[in-house]
Structures are given as structure tokens and as C-alpha cells.
C-alpha positions in Angstrom: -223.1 -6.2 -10.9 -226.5 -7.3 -11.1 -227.7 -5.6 -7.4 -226.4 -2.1 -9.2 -228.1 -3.0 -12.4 -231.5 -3.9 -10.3 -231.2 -0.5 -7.5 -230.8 1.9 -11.1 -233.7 0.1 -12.5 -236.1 0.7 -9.6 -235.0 4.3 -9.5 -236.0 4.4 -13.2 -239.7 2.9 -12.5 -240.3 4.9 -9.5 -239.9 7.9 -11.9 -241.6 5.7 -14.6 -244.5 3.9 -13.2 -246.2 2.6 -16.7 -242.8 1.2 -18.5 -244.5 -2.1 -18.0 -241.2 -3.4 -20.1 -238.4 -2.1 -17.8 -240.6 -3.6 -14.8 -240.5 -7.5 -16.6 -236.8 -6.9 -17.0 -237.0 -5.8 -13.3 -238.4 -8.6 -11.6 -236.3 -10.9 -14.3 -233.2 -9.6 -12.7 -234.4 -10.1 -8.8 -235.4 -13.9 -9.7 -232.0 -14.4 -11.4 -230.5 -12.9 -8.0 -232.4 -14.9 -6.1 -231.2 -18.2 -7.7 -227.3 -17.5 -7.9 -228.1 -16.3 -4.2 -229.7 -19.5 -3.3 -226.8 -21.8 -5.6 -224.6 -19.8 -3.1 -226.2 -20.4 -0.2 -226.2 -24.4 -0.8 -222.2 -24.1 -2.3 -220.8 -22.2 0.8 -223.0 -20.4 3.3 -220.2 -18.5 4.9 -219.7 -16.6 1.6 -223.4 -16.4 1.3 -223.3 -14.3 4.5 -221.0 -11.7 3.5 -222.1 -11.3 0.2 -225.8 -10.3 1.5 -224.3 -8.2 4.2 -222.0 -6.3 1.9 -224.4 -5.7 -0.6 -226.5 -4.6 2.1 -229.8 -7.1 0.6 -232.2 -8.5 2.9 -232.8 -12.8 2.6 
């Protein structure tokens, strides 16, 4: 899952501040987030909700 794929990555920068590389594949990965999150939102809001709240991802 992409939230899994993203939480491992910024575990890996934190430990690896100057892989510039991993951090532009990083904030890739949160903007593609961001728009299936927002598709969802529009599509159905309900399942929006308890996707956010059981990935445990602020919005």
C-alpha cells in the first residue's frame, strides 16, 4: 500500500538526510496520495472517512 511504501521511506531519510533521490520519490508518493485521496473524497466521502481514519493519516 502506498501509506506503507511512504511511512518506510521517511524512516529511510530520517536516517539518510542527503539521498536527495529517495526524498523526490518521497514527496512523489504523498502527491499521488493526495489525489486518489481527493478522487475519493469527491466519489464517496463516507469511504473517504474510514480510509483516513484507519490508516491513521491526517486531511
Amino acid at each position: 500500500m502506498l501509506t506503507d511504501r511512504i511511512n518506510t521511506l521517511s524512516k529511510h531519510l530520517q536516517k539518510n538526510k542527503k539521498d536527495y533521490s529517495s526524498r523526490r520519490g518521497l514527496l512523489r508518493m504523498i502527491g499521488q496520495r493526495k489525489r486518489l485521496l481527493a478522487y475519493l473524497m469527491k466519489k464517496d466521502a463516507e469511504r473517504y472517512r474510514e480510509l483516513i481514519k484507519k490508516l491513521g493519516i491526517r486531511r
